[in-house]
N, C-alpha and C positions, 0 to 999 in steps of 0.2 A: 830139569827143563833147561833148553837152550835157547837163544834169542829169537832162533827160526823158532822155535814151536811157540815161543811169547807173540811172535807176530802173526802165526798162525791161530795164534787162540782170539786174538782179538777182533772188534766189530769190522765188518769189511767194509764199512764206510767210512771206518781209520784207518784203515791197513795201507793206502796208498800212502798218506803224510808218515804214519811212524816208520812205514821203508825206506821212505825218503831221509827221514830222523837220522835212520840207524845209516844209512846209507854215507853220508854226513858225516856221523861219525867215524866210519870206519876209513873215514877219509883226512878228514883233517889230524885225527887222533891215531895215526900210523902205526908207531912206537907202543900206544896203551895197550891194556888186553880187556878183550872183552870178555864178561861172564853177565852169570846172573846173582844178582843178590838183593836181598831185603824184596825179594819178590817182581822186582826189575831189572832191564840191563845198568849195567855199571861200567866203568871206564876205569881203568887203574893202571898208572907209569906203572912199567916192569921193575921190581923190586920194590914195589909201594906197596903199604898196605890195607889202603882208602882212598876211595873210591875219590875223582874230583869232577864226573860228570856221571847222571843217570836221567835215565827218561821213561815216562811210566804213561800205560793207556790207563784211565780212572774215570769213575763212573761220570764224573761230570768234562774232564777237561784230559787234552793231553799236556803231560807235565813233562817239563824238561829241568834237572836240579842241576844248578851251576853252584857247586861246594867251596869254591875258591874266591874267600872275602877280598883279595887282592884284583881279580877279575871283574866280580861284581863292583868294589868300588871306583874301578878304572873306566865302567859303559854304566855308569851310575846315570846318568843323561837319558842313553839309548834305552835304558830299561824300567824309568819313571812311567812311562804312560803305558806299559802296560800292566797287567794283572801279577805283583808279585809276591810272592811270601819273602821268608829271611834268602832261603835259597835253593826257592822254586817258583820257576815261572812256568803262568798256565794258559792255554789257550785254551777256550771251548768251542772255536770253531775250527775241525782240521781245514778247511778253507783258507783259513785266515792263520797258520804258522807263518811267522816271520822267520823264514829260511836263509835271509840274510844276514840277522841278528842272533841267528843260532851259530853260524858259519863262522860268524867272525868271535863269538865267543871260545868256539871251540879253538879256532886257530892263535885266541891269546890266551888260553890254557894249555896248548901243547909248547906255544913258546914259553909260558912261564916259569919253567924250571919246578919241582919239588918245593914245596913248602904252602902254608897258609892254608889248610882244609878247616874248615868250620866243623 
């Protein structure tokens, strides 16, 4: 499976935010390659071999996993009020994705160089 047929399988009243998601990322995250793994899209620096963003549609929320404890503990602030695991954050309304707060994680993940994957 490919990322198109991951957005194509899912509900189509996410299919607009997770395009958007992905959209996102293949913007800020230039340099990464995209695939699929662990059943989602994944994000991985060329010559890396772990993943340090992924985003999954799931039965309750869309999830977006930010892997790099150096990033979560830098928008530790931005990231308190909402809903998060160790490192995934989840929206259950596609309405309400914070596309700003996804934007700018991503663009301090692709600045952050190699290192620090949980």
């Amino acid at each position: 499976m490919d990322v198109a047929s991951y957005l194509a399988a899912a509900p189509e009243a996410r299919r607009p935010a997770l395009a958007r998601l992905r959209e996102l990322c293949l913007t800020e995250l230039q340099d990464f390659e995209e695939s699929i793994a662990y059943g989602m899209p994944v994000y991985v620096r060329p010559g890396g071999t772990e993943a340090e963003i992924a985003w999954a549609n799931q039965k309750q929320y869309i999830s977006f996993y930010l892997m790099r404890t150096d990033v979560r503990d830098a928008f530790a602030d931005r990231l308190a009020p909402h809903d998060m695991g160790k490192a995934c954050l989840r929206f259950r309304n596609p309405a309400k994705v914070d596309f700003t707060l996804l934007r700018d994680l991503l663009r301090a993940t692709a600045r952050a160089g190699p290192g620090r994957v949980c």
